[in-house]
Structure formats: structure tokens, C-alpha cells
C-alpha positions in Angstrom: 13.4 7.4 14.9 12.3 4.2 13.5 8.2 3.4 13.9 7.0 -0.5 13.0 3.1 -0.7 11.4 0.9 -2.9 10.0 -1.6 -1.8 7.2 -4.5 -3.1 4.7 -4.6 -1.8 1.2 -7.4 -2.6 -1.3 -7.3 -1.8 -5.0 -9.5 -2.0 -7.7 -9.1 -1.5 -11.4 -10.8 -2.3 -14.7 -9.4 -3.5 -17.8 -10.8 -3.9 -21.7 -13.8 -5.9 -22.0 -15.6 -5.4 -18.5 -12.9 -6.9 -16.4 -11.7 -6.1 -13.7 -8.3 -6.8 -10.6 -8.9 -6.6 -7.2 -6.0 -6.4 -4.7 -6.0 -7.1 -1.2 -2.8 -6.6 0.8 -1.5 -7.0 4.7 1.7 -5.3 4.8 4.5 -5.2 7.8 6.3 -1.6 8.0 9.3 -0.2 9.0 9.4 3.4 8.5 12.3 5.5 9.4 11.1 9.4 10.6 13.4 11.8 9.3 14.4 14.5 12.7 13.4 17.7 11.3 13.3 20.8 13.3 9.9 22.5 11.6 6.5 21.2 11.9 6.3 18.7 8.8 7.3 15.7 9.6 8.7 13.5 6.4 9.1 9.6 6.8 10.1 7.1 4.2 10.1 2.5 4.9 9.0 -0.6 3.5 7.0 -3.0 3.8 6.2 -7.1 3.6 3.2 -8.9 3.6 0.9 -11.5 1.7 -1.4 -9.7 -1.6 -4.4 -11.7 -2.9 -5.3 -10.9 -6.1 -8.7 -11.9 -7.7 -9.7 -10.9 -11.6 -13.5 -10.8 -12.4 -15.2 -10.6 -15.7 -14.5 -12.8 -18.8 -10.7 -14.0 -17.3 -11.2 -15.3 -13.3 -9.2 -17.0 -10.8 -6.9 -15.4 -8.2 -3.8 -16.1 -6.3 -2.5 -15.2 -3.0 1.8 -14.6 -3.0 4.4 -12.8 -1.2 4.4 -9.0 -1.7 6.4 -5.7 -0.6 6.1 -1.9 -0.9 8.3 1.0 -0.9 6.6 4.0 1.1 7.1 7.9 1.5 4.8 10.3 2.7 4.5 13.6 5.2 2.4 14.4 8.3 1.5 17.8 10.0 0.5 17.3 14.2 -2.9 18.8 14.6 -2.8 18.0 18.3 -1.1 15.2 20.2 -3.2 12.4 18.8 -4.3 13.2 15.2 -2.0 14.5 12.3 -2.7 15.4 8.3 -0.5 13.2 5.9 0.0 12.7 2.4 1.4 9.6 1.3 2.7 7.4 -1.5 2.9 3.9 -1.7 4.4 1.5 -4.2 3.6 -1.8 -4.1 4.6 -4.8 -5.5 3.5 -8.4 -5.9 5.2 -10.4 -8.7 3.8 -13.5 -10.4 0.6 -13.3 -8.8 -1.1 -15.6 -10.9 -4.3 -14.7 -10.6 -5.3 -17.5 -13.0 -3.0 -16.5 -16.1 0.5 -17.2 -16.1 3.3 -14.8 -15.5 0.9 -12.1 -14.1 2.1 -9.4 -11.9 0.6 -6.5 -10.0 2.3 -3.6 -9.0 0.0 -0.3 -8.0 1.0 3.3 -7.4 -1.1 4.7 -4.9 -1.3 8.3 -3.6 -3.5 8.7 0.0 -4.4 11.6 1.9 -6.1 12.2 5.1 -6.0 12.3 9.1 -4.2 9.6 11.1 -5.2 8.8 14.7 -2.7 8.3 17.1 -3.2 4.9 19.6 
């Protein structure tokens, strides 16, 4: 059972010297649901979309490029439109730029929570 999504992701993170990277992404998904006979449902996909990228402190500038993300996660149905889950998500967004050269941004991100069903 295949499921297409869109998300937003935002990341922040300091660096030496009072700096800091912020990360904005829109991400396309494809995520493939596993058919499993017990209640936890495990899903895996990937994802395309556009990160921006921004630094803030003594080095600025930002960049906006092409990025992807690799995603896994698991979901427990509380009722028919709201589940648990526990995800991770790896994303990706090489050269971004973000005014030095050859600088890339790849986040590991672990999220937890209640989805809503539409």
C-alpha cells in the first residue's frame, strides 16, 4: 500500500562562535506501508523537494537547492482518524551554499507524536 504526502521540516542548529543554520524544507513523499497483520503499522519512502538554508551570526547568506530524504517510522490507530507514530527522517541537501562554498546540510531527525487523518 503506497501513500503520496507532502511535508514541511524546520531545523535549527548552532555552531562555534554564536552562529547558527536554519533549514527549511518542502518535501514530496512516497511511502510504501508495510501489510502487517498486528496493530503497528511500519512504513518506510522518500522524499523530494526544495531546502533553503540561511546561516546567522558572524558567517551569513543562504541558498535555496534541490533536496531529498530517506524516511522510516511506525504508527499505532487510536481510532479511525488519529494514530501515535515515531519517525525518522534523513535528509539531505548537498551544496547548499548558504554563502560559503561547498557547504552541505544533511540532518537526522527523530519525531514523535499524533497524526490526524484528513
Amino acid at each position: 500500500d503506497f501513500t503520496v504526502d507532502a511535508d514541511y521540516l524546520y531545523n535549527r542548529g548552532g555552531f562555534a562562535g554564536g552562529g547558527s543554520l536554519n533549514s527549511q524544507s518542502f518535501m514530496g513523499d512516497i511511502i510504501y506501508h508495510l501489510p502487517l497483520d498486528f496493530p503497528l503499522h511500519l512504513y518506510g519512502g522518500a522524499g523530494i523537494g526544495v531546502v533553503n538554508d540561511s546561516l546567522a551570526g558572524t558567517l551569513v547568506g543562504s541558498s535555496t537547492v534541490l533536496g531529498w530524504q530517506a524516511i522510516g517510522g511506525a504508527e499505532f490507530p487510536m481510532s479511525e482518524r488519529t494514530s501515535l507514530f515515531a519517525e525518522y527522517r534523513y535528509q539531505n541537501a548537498h551544496d547548499a551554499n548558504a554563502g560559503l562554498n561547498r557547504v552541505g546540510n544533511t540532518s537526522n531527525n527523530v519525531s514523535v507524536g499524533v497524526k490526524f487523518h484528513l
